[in-house]
N, C-alpha and C positions, 0 to 999 in steps of 0.2 A: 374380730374387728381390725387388729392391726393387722392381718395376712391381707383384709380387701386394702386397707389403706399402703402395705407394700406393691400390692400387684400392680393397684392405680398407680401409683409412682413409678414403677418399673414400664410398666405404659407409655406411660407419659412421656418419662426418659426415650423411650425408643423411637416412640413417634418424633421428639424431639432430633436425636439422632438422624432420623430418615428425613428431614426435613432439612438438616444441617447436611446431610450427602450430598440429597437434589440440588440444592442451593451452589456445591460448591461446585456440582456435573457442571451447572447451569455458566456459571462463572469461565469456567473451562471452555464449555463451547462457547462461548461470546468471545473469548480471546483468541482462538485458531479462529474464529469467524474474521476476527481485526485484522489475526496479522495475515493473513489470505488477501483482505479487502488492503492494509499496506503493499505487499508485495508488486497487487496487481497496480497501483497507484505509480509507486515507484519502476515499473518495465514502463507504464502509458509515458512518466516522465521521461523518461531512456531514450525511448521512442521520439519522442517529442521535440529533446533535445538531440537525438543523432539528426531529425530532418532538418531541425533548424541550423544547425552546423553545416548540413548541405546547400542548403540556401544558401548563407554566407559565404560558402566558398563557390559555390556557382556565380554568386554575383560579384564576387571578388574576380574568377578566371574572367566573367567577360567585362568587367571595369579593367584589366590588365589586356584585353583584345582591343577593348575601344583605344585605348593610351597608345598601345602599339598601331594600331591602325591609322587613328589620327599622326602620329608621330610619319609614320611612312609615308605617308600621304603627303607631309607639309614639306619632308623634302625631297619627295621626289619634283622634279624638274617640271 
């Protein structure tokens, strides 16, 4: 009687264990799943912020063409 009731318990225990493994696999890939899904978040911002930088300075050179051009313009003769 107490060898079935060790067995059941060492059972149990294990299955216990395998249960506590998966769980922590599981945990595991959900966080390289995260930091994958950060990574690719933080390039799209990169991205996003280099073109908008572009823009700015693009409409920055031609706000410094118009100035320049108006300027020539007013004194030439």
């Amino acid at each position: 009687m107490m060898t079935d009731k060790a067995a059941e318990a060492r059972q149990l225990n294990l299955i216990t264990l395998l249960f506590a493994i998966l769980a922590f696999g599981g945990i595991l890939a959900l966080g390289s799943v995260d930091a994958k899904t950060k990574q690719q978040r933080y390039r799209i911002a990169k991205t996003y912020q280099i073109s908008e930088r572009q823009k700015l300075e693009r409409r920055r050179a031609r706000a410094v063409q118009g100035v320049i051009a108006s300027t020539s313009a007013q004194s030439a003769p």
